[in-house]
C-alpha positions in Angstrom: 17.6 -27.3 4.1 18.2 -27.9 0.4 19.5 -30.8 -2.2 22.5 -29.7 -4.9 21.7 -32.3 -7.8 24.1 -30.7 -10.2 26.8 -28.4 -9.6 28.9 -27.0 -12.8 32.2 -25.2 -11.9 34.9 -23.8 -14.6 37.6 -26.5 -14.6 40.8 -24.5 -15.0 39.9 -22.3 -11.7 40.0 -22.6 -7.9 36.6 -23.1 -6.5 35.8 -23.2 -3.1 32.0 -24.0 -0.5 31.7 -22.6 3.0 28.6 -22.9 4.7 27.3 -22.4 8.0 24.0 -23.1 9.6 22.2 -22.3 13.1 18.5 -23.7 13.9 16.1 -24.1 16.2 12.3 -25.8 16.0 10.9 -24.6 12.5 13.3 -21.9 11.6 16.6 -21.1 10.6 19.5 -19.4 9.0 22.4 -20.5 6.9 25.5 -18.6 4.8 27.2 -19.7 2.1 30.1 -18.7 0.8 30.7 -19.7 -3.2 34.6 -18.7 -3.9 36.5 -18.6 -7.1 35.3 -20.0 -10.4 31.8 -18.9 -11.5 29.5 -21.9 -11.3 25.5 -22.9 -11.3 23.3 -25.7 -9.6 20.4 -27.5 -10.0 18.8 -27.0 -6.4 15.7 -28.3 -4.6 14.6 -27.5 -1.0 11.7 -29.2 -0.2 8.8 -28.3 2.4 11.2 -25.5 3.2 10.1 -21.5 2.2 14.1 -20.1 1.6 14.5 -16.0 2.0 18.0 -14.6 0.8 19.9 -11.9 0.6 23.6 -11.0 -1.0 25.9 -9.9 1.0 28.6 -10.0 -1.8 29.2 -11.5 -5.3 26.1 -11.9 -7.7 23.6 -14.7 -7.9 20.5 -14.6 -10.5 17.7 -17.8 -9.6 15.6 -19.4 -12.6 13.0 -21.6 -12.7 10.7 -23.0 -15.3 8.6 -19.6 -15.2 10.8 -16.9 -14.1 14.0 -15.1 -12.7 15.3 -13.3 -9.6 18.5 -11.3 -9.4 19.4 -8.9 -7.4 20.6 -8.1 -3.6 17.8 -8.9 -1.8 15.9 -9.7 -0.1 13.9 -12.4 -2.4 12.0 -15.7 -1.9 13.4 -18.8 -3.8 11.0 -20.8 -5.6 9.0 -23.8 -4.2 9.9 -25.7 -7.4 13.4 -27.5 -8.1 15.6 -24.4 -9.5 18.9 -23.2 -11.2 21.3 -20.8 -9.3 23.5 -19.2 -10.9 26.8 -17.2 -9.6 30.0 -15.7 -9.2 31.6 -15.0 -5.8 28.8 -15.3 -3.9 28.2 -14.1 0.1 24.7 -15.3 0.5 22.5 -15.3 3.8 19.6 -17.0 4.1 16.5 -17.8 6.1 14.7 -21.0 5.9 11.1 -21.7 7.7 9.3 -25.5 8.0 6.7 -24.4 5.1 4.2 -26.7 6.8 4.3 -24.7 10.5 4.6 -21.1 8.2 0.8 -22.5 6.9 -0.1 -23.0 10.4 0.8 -19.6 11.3 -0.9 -17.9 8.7 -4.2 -19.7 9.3 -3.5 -18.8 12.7 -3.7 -15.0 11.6 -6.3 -15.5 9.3 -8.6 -17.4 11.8 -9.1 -20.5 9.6 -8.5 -24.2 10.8 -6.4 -25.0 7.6 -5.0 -22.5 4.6 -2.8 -23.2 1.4 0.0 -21.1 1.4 1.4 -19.6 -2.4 3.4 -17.0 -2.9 2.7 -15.1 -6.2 6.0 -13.2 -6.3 9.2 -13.8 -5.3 10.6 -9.8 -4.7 8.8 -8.0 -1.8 5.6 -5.5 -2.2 7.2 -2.5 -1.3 10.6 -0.9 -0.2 9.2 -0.7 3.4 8.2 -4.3 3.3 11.6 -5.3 2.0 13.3 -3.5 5.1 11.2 -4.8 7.6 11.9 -8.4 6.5 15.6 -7.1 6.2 15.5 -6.1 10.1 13.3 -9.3 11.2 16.2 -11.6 9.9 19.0 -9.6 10.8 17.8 -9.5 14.3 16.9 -13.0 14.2 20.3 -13.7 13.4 22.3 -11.2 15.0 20.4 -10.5 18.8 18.3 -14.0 18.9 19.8 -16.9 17.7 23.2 -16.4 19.5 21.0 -15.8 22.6 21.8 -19.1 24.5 19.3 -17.8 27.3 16.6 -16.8 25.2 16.8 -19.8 23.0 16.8 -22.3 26.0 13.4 -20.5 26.7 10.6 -22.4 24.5 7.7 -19.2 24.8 10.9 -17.1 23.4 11.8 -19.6 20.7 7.7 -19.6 19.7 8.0 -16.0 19.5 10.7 -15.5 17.6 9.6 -18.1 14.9 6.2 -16.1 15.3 8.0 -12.9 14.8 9.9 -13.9 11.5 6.9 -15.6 10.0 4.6 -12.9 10.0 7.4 -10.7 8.3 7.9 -13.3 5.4 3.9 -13.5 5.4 3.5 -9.6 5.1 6.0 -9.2 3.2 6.1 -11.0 -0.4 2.3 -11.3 -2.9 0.5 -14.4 -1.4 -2.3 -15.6 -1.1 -2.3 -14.8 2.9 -1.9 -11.1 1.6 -5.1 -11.8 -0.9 -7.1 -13.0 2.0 -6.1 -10.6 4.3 -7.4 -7.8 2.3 -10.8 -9.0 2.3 -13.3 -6.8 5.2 -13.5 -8.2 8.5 -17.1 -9.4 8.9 -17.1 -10.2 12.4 -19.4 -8.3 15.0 -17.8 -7.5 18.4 -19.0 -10.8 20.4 -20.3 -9.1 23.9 -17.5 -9.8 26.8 -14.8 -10.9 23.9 -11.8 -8.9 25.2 -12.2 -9.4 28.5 -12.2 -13.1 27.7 -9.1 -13.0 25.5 -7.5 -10.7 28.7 -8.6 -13.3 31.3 -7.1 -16.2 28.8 -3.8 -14.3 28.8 -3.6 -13.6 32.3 -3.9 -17.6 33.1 -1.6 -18.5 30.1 0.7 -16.2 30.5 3.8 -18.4 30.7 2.4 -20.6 28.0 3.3 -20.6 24.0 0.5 -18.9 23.1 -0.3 -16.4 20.4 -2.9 -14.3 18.7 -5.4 -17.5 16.7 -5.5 -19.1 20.1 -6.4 -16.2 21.7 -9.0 -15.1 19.2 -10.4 -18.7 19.3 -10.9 -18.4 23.5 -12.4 -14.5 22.4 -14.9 -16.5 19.9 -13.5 -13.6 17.2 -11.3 -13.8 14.1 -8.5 -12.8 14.8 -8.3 -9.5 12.5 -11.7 -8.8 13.9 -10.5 -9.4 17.8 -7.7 -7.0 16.9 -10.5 -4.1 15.5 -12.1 -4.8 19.1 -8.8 -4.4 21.1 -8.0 -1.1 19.8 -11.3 0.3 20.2 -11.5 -0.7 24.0 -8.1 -0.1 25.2 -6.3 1.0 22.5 -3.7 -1.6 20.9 -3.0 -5.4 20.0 -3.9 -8.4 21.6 -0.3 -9.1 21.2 0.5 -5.4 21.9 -1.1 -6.2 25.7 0.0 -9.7 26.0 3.7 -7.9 26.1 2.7 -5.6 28.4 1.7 -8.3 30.8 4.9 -10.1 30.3 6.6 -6.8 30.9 4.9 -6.7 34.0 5.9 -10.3 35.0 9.5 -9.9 34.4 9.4 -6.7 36.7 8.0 -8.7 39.2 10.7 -11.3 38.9 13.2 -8.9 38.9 12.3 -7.4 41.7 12.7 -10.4 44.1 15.8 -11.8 41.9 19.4 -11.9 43.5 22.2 -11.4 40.7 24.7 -12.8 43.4 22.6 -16.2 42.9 22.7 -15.9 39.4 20.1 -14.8 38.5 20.1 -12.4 35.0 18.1 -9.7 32.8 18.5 -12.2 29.9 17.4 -15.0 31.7 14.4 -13.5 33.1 13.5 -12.1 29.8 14.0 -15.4 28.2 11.2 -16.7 30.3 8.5 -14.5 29.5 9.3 -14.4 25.8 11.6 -12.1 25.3 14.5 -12.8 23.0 16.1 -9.6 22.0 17.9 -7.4 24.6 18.1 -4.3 22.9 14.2 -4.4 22.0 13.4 -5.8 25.4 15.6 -3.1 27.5 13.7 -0.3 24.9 10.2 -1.0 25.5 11.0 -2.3 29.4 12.9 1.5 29.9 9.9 3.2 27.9 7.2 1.4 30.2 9.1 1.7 33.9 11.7 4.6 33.7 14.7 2.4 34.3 16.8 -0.3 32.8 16.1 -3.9 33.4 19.3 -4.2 35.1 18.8 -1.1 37.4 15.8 -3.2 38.6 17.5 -6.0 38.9 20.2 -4.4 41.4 18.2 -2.7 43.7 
C-alpha cells in the first residue's frame, strides 16, 4: 500500500504503530494509529491513489510543491512525500491507480485516459461528504460483508461505486473532460440495445462503458438518451433489473435450507443491506426478508 523510507521519532518519548488493513481486487482500506512522540516520514505509495481522513490527532502532508492539513478528506500525492504528525487516528482508502484509469475511461467512453489530479482537497463541501459516505460505507456495511464480498458482480460494484466518488470528487483531469458537451446524436435503437445487453448479462460484471460500447454511444451521451426515453440511468435500470431478479429468487428460496437476504443480494450485486433493503422496500412494499418468508 505504501513504503516508510525514513521515520524520525523524539528519542526521550514512548512511541507506538498500529495498523490494520482489509482488501479485496483493486481497493482497500487501512488505519493507522501513530501514538506518543510526535514524528514524520518520508513515504512513497506507488501505483496506488491514497484518500484519508483524521479521525484523531493532527497530520499535515508536504511534497516538493505543496501541503495538506486538515481532517479530511484529502488525496495524498502521487509523488514520494513527508508526513508529518502527532497522535495520529488516520483512515484511509487506497485504489490500484492503473484499474481507477480504466474506470474513468470507462465513463468517459475512451479506450485509454491519463489520470491527474490537480488538487488534493475536494471541489465542494457536498463532494467532500459524498466521498466521506462512499468510504465509510465501504468500510463499515461492505467490506465486513463476508456474503457480498464472496460475490464477484458485488465486489465489481463496490470498487465501481468508490471509484467514481474519488473521480467526482477531487480537480482532475477526468473532471476537465467531463465538462466538455456531449457530441453524440442518439444512435436509432441505442437503448433498447443497451436494455437487451443488460437483460442477457445480467449476472455478469458489467457496467456502464460496456454497455455504452454494445449501445454504440458514449457513455455520457447514452445516459442523455436514457433519461429522455424512460427516465433514469443506465445504471439506474440495470438495478432495477437486479431488483427484480433477487425478488424472483426470493420468492422460490427456503430460509430453512439456508438460503439468505444477504446472500441473494450478494449475487446480483448488491453489497450494502441497509441501501439494498431501502430501495428493494421503496420498489415492492415489503422488506426483503418478508419476501423471503412467505
Amino acid at each position: 500500500m505504501y513504503a516508510v523510507k525514513k521515520l524520525r521519532v523524539a528519542p526521550d518519548a514512548p512511541f507506538s504503530i498500529t495498523q490494520e488493513a482489509k482488501r479485496i481486487e483493486r481497493v482497500g482500506l487501512e488505519r493507522a494509529r501513530f501514538a506518543g512522540a510526535p514524528g514524520a516520514a518520508l513515504v512513497e505509495a506507488p501505483d496506488t491513489v491514497r484518500i484519508g481522513r483524521v479521525l484523531g490527532g493532527r497530520v499535515a502532508i508536504a511534497d516538493s510543491s505543496s501541503t495538506t492539513a486538515g481532517s479530511g478528506p484529502f488525496l495524498f500525492p502521487a509523488s514520494p512525500y513527508t508526513a508529518m504528525w502527532g497522535d495520529l487516528d488516520l483512515l484511509t482508502a487506497s485504489l490500484d491507480v492503473t484499474a481507477l484509469e480504466a474506470h474513468a475511461a470507462g465513463l468517459l467512453g475512451v479506450e485509454r485516459f491519463r489520470l491527474r489530479f490537480t488538487g488534493t482537497t475536494p471541489v465542494s463541501a457536498s463532494m467532500a461528504r459524498y466521498l466521506t459516505a462512499a468510504v465509510t460505507a465501504f468500510g463499515r456495511d461492505q467490506l465486513g460483508n463476508e456474503e457480498a464480498m464472496a460475490s464477484p458482480i458485488a465486489r465489481a460494484e463496490v470498487f465501481r461505486g468508490l471509484a467514481t466518488a474519488v473521480l467526482q470528487a477531487f480537480p482532475s483531469t477526468f473532471r476537465d473532460q467531463q465538462t466538455r458537451p456531449v457530441a453524440d446524436r442518439p444512435a436509432p435503437g441505442a437503448v433498447a440495445r443497451a436494455v437487451a445487453f443488460m437483460e442477457e448479462h445480467l449476472s455478469a460484471d458489467i457496467g456502464l462503458a460496456e454497455i455504452a460500447d454494445v449501445a454504440r454511444m458514449s457513455p455520457r451521451g447514452l445516459q442523455v438518451a436514457f433519461r429522455r426515453q424512460l427516465g433514469t440511468t443506465p445504471l439506474g435500470h440495470l438495478r432495477a433489473l437486479r431488483l427484480e431478479a433477487v425478488h424472483a429468487d426470493l420468492s422460490v428460496a427456503d430460509p430453512r435450507a439456508g438460503d439468505t437476504v444477504a446472500g441473494i443480494a450478494a449475487r446480483w450485486g448488491f453489497a450494502h443491506p441497509g441501501r439494498f433493503a431501502a430501495a428493494y422496500r421503496d420498489r415492492f412494499g415489503e422488506s426483503p426478508s418478508t419476501t423471503l418468508r412467505t
